[in-house]
Residue frames as a rotation matrix with the C-alpha (Angstrom) as fourth column:
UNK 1
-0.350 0.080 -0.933 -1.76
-0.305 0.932 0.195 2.97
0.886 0.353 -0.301 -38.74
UNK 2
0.389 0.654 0.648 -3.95
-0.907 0.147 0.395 1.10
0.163 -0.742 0.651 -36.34
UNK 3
-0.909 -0.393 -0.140 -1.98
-0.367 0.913 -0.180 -1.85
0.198 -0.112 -0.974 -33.97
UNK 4
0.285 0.890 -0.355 -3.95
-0.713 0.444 0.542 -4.61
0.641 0.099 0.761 -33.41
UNK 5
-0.145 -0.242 0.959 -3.70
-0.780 0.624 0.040 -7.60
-0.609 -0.743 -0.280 -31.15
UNK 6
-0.525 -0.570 -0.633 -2.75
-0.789 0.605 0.110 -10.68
0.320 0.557 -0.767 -32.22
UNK 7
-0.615 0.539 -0.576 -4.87
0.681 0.731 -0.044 -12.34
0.397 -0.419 -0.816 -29.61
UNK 8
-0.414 0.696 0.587 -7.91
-0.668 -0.670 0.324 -9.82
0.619 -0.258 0.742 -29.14
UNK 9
0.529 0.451 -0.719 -9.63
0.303 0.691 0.656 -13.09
0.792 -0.565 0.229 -27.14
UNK 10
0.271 -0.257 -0.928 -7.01
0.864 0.490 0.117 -12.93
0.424 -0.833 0.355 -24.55
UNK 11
-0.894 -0.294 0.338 -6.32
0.051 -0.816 -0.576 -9.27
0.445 -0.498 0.744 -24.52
UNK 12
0.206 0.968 0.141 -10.59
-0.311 -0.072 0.948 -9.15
0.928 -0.239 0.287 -23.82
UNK 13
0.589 0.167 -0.791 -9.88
0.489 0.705 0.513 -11.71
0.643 -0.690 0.334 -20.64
UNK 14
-0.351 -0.854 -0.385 -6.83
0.865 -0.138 -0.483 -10.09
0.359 -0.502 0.787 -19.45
UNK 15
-0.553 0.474 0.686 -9.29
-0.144 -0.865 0.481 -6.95
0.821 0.167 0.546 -19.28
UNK 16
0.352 0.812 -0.466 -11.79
-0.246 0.560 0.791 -9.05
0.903 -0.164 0.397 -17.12
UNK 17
0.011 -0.625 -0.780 -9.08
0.696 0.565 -0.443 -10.16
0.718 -0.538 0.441 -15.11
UNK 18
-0.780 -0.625 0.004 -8.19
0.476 -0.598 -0.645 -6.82
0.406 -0.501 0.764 -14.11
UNK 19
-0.453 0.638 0.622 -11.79
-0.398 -0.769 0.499 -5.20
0.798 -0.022 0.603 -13.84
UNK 20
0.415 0.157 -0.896 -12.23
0.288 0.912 0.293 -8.28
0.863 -0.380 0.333 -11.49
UNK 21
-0.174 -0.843 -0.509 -9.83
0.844 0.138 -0.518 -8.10
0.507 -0.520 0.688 -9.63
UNK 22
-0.829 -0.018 0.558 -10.36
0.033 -0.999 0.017 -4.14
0.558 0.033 0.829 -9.13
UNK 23
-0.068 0.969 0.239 -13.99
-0.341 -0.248 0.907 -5.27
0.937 -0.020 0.348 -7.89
UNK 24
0.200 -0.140 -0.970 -12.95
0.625 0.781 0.017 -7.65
0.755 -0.609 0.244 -5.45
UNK 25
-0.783 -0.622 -0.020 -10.88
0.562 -0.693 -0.452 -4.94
0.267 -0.365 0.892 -3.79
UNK 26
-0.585 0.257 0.769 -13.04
-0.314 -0.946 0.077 -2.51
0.748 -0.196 0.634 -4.04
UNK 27
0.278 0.825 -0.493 -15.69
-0.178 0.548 0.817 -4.80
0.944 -0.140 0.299 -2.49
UNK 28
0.481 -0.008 -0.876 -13.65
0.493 0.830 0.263 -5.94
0.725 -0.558 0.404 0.01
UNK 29
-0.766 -0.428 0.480 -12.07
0.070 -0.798 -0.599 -2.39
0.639 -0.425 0.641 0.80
UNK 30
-0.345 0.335 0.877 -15.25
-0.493 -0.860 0.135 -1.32
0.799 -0.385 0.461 1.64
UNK 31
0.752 0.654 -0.083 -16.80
-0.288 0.440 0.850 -4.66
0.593 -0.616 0.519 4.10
UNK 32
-0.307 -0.947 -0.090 -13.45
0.536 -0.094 -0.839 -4.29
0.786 -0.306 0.537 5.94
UNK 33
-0.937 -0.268 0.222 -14.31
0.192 -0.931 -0.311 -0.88
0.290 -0.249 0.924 6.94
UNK 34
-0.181 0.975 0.131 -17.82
-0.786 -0.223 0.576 -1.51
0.591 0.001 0.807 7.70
UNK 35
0.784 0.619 0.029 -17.37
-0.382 0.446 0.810 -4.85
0.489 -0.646 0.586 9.58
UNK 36
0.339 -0.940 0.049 -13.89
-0.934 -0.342 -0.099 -5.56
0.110 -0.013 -0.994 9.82
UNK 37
-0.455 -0.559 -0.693 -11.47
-0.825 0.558 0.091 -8.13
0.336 0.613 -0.715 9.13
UNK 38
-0.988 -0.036 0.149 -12.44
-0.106 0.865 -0.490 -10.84
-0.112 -0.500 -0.859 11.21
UNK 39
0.077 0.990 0.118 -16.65
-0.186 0.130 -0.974 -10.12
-0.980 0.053 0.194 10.97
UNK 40
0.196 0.131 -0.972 -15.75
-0.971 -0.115 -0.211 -9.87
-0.139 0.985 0.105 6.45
UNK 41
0.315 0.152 0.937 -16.22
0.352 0.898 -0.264 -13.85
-0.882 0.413 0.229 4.87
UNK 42
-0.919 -0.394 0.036 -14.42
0.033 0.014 0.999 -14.15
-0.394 0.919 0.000 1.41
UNK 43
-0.468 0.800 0.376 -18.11
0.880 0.459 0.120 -15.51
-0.077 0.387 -0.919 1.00
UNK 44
0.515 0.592 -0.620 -19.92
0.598 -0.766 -0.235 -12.14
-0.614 -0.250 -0.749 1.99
UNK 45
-0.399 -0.413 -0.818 -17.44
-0.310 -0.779 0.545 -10.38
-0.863 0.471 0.183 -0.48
UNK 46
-0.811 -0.025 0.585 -18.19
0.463 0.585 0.667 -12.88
-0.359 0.811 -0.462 -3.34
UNK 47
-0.377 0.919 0.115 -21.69
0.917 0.387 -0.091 -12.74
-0.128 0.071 -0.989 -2.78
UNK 48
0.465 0.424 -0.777 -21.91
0.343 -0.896 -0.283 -8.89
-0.816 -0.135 -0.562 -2.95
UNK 49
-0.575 -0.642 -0.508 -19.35
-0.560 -0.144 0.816 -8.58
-0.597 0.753 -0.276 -5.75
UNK 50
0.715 0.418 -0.560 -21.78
-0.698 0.392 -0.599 -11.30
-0.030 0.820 0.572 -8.17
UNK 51
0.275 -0.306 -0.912 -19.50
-0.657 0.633 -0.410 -13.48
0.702 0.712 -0.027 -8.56
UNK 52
0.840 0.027 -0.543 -18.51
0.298 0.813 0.501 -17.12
0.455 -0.582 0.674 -6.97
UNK 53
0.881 -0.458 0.118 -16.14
-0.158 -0.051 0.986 -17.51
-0.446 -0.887 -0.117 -3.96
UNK 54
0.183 -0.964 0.192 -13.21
0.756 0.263 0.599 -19.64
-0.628 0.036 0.777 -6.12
UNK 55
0.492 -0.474 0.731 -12.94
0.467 -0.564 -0.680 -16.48
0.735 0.676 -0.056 -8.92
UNK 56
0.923 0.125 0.364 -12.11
-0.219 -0.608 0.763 -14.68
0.317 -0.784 -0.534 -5.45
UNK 57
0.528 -0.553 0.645 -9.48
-0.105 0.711 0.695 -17.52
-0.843 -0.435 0.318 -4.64
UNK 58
0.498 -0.700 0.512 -7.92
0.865 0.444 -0.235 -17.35
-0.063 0.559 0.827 -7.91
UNK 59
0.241 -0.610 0.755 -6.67
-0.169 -0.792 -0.586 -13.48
0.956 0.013 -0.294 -7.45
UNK 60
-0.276 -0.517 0.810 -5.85
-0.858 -0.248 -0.451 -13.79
0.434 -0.819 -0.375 -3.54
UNK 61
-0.429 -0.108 -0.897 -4.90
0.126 0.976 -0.178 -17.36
0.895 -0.189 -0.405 -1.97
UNK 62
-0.005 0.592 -0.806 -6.83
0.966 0.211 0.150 -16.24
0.259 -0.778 -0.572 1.15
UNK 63
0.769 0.627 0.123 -8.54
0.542 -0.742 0.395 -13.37
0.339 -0.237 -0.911 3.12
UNK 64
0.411 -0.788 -0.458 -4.93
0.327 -0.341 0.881 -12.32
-0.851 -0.512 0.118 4.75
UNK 65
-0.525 -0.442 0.727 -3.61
0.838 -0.121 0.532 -11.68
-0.148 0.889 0.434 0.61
UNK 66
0.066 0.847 0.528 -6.72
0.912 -0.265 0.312 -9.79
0.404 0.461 -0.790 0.47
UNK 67
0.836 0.232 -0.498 -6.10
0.541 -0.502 0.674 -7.55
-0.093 -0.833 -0.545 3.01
UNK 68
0.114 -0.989 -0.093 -2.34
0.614 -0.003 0.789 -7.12
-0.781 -0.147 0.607 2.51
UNK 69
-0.648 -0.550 0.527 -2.77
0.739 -0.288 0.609 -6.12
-0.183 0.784 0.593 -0.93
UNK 70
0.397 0.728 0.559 -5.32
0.776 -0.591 0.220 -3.74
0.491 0.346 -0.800 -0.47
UNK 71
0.752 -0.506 -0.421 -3.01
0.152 -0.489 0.859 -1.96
-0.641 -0.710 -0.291 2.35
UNK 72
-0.096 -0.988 -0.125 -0.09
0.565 -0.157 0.810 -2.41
-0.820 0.007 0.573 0.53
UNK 73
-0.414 0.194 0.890 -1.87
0.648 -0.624 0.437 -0.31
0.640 0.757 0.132 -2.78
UNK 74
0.753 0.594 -0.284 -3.18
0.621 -0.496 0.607 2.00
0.220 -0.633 -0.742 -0.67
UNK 75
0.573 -0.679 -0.459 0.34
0.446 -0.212 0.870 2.65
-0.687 -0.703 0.181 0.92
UNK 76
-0.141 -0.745 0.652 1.60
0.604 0.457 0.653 3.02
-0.785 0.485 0.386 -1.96
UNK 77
0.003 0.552 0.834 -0.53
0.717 -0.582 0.383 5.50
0.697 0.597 -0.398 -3.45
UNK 78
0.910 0.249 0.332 -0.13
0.031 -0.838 0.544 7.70
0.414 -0.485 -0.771 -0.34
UNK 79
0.317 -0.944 -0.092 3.74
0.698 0.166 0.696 7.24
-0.642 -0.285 0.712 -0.15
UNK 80
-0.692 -0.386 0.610 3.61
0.712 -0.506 0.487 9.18
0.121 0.771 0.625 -3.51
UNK 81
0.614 0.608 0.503 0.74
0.442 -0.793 0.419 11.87
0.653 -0.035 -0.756 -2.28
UNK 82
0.675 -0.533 -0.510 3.01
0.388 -0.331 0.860 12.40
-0.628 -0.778 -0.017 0.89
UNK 83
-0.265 -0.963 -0.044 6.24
0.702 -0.224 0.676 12.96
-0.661 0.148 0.735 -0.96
UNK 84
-0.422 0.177 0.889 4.18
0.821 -0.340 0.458 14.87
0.383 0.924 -0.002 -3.62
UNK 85
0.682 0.321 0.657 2.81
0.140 -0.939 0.313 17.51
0.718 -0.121 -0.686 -1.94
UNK 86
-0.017 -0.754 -0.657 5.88
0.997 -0.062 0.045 18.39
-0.074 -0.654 0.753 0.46
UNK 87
0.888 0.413 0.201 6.15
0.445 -0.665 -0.599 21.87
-0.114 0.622 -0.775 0.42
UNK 88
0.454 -0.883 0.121 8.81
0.731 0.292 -0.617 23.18
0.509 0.368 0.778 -0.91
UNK 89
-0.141 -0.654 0.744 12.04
-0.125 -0.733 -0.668 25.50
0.982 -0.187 0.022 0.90
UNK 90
0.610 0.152 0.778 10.89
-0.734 -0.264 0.626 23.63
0.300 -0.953 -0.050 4.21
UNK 91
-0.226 -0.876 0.426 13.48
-0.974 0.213 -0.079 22.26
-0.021 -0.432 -0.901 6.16
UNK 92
-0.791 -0.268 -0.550 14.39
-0.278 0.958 -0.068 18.16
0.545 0.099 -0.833 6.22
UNK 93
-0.991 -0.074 0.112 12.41
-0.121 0.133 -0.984 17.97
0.058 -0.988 -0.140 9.35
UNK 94
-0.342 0.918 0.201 9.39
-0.377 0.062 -0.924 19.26
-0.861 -0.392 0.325 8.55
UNK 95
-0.381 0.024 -0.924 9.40
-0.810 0.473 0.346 17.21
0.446 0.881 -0.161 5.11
UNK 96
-0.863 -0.276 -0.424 9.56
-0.046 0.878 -0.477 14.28
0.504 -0.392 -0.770 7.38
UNK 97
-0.827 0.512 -0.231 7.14
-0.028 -0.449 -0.893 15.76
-0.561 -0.733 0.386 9.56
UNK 98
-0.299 0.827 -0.476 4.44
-0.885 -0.427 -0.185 16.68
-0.356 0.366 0.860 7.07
UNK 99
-0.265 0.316 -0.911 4.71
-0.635 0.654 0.411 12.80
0.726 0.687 0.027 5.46
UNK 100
-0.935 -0.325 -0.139 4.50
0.022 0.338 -0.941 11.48
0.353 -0.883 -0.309 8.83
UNK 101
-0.675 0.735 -0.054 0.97
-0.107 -0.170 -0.980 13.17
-0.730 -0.656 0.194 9.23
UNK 102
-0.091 0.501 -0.861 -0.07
-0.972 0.143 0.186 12.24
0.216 0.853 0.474 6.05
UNK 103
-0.699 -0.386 -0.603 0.72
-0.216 0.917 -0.336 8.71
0.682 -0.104 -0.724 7.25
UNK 104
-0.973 0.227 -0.050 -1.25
0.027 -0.102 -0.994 9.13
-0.231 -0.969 0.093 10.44
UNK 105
-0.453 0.811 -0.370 -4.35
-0.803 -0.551 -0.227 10.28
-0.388 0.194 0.901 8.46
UNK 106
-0.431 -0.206 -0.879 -3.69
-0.871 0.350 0.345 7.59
0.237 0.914 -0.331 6.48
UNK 107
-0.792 0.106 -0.601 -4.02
0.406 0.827 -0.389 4.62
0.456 -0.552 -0.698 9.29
UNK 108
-0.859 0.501 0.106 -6.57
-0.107 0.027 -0.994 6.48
-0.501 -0.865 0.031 11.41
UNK 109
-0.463 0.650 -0.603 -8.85
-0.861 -0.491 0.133 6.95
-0.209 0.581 0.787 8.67
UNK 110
0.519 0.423 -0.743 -9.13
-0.429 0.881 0.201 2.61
0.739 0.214 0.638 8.69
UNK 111
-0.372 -0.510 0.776 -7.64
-0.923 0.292 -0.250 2.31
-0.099 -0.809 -0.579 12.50
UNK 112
0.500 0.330 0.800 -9.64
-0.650 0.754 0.095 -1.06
-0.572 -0.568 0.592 12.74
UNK 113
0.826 -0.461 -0.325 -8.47
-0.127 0.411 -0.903 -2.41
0.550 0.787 0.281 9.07
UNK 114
0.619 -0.785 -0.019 -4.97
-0.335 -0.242 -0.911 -1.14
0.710 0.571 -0.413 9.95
UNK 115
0.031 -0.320 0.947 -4.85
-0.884 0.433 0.175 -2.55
-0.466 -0.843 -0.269 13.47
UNK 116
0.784 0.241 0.572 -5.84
0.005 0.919 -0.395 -6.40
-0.620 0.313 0.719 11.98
UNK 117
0.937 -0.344 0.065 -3.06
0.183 0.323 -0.928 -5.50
0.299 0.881 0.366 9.36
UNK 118
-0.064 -0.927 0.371 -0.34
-0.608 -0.258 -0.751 -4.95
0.791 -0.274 -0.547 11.36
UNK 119
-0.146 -0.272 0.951 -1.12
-0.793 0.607 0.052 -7.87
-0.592 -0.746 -0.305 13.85
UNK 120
0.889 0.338 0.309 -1.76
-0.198 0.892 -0.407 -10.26
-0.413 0.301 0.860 11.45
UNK 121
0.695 -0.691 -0.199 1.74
-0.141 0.141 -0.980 -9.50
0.706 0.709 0.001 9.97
UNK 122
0.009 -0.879 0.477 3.42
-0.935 -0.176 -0.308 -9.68
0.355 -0.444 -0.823 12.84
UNK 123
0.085 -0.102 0.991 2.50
-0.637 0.759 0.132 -13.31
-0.766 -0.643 -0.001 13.12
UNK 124
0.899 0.428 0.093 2.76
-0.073 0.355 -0.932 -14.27
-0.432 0.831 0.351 9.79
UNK 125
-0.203 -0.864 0.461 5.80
0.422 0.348 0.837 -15.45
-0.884 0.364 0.294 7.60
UNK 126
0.554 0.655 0.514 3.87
0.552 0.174 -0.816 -14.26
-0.624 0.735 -0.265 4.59
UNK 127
-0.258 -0.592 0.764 6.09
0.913 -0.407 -0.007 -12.57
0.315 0.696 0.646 1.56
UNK 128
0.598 0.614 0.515 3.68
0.590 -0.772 0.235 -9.60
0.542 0.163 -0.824 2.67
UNK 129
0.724 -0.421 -0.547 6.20
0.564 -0.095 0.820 -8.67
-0.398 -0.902 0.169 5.41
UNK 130
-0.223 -0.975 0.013 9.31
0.780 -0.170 0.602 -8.36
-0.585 0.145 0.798 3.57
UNK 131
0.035 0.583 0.811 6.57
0.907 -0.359 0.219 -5.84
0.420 0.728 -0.542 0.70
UNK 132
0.735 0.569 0.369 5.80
0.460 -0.818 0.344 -3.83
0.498 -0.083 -0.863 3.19
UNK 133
0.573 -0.728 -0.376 9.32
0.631 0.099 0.770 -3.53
-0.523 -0.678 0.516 4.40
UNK 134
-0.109 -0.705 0.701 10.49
0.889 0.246 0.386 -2.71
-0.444 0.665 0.600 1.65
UNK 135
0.110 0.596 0.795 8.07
0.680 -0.629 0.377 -0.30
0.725 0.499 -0.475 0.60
UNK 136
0.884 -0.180 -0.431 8.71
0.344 -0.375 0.861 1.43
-0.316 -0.910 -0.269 3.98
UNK 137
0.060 -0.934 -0.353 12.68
0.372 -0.307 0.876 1.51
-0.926 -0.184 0.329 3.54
UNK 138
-0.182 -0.201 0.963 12.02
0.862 -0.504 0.057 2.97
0.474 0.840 0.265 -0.36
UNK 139
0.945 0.325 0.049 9.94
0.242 -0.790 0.564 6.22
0.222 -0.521 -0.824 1.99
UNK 140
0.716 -0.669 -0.198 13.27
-0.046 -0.328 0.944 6.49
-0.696 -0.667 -0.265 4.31
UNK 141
-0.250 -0.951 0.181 15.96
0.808 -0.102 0.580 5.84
-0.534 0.291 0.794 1.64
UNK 142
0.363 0.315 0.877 14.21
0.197 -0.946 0.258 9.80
0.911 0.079 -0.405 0.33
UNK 143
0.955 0.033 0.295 14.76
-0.200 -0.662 0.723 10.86
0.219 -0.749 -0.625 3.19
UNK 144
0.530 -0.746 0.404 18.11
0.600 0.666 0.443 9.09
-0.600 0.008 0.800 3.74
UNK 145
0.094 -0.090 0.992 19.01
0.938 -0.327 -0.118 10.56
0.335 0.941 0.054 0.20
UNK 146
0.594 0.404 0.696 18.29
0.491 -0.867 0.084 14.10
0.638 0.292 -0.713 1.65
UNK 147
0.989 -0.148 0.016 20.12
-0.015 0.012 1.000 13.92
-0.148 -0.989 0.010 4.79
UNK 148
0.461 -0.883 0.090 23.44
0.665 0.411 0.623 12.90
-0.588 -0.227 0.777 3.22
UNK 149
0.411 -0.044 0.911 23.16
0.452 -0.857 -0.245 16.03
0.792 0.513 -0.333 0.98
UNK 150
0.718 -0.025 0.695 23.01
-0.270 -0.931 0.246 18.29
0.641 -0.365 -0.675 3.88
UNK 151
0.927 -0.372 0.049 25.95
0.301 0.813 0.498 16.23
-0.225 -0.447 0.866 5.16
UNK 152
0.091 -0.802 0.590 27.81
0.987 -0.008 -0.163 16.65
0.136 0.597 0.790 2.27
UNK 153
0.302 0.478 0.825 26.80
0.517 -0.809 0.280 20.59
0.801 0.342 -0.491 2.30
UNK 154
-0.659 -0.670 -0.342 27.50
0.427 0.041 -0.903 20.77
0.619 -0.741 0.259 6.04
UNK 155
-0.529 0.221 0.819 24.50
-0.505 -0.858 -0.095 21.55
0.682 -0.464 0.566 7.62
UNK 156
0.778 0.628 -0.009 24.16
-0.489 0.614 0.619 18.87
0.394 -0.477 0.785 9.13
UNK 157
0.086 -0.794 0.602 27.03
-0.872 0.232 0.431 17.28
-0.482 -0.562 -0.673 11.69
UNK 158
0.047 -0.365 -0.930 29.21
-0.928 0.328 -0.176 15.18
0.370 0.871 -0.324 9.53
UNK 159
-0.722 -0.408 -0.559 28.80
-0.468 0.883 -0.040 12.20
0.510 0.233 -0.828 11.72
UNK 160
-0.425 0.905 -0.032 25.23
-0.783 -0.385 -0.489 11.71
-0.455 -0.182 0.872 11.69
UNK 161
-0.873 -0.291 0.392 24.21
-0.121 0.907 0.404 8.62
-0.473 0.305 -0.826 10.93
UNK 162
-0.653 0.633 -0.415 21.52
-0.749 -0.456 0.481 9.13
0.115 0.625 0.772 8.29
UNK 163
-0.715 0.238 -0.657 20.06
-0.061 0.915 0.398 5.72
0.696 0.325 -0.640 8.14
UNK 164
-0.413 0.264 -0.872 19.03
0.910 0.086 -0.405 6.30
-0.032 -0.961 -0.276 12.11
UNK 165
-0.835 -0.243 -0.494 17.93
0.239 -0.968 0.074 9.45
-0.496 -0.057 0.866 11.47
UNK 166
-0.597 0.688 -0.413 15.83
-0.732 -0.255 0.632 9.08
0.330 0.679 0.656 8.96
């Protein structure tokens, strides 16, 4: 049996929304990285993307949202390449170690982007802060997680304070 949509009109839009949205990004991934944050105009993204400045303004209240949420998907997709390719039977350390330089590749590979996105948050109040905290302390509570194993296991001095550690 074939489902159907009850509202094929709005599943269509909600489609739009997203292929939008996807363009914007991409658009704006790439005049980042070509002129960086402060040389890229919402306008110069529109205007290469096709489409007007406020569709821009209804997915990201301003050029800082933009930015944030293209880092913070990004990060987020290479939090889960890092932890995915670990290899396996090597020690805590170099687990840590190997996502670490995945990390490194990660920022140097858009050092100008990722500078502007880490000083603009550090003056900002913006929800984006507490995102990319978070999304950080999910990385370390893995690693956290692994540490109190070998705790429990003893190979690791029982009063080791994982949290700091990791």
């Amino acid at each position: 049996m074939v489902k159907t949509s009850k509202n094929p009109v709005g599943t269509l839009r909600s489609k739009q929304k997203t292929l939008t949205r996807e363009l914007i990004l991409e658009i704006a991934t790439k005049q980042f990285n070509e002129n960086g944050y402060r040389k890229t105009t919402i306008r110069g993204i529109a205007t290469e993307a096709g489409i007007a400045v406020g569709t821009i303004f209804s997915h990201f209240p301003d050029k800082l949202a933009l930015l944030c949420s293209i880092l913070y998907d990004d990060l987020a997709e290479e939090i889960e390449k890092a932890i995915s390719s670990i290899p396996e039977g090597i020690p805590v350390y170099e687990e840590f170690g190997h996502c670490a330089g995945c990390f490194y590749r990660f920022w140097f590979q858009q050092i100008d982007v990722a500078r502007t996105f880490f000083t603009e948050l550090a003056f900002s109040n913006s929800e984006w802060i507490s995102r990319f905290e978070n999304q950080i302390q999910g990385f370390l509570d893995i690693f956290i997680a692994k540490l109190e194993a070998l705790k429990k296991e003893g190979s690791i001095d029982p009063s080791t304070d994982c949290g700091i550690t990791a």
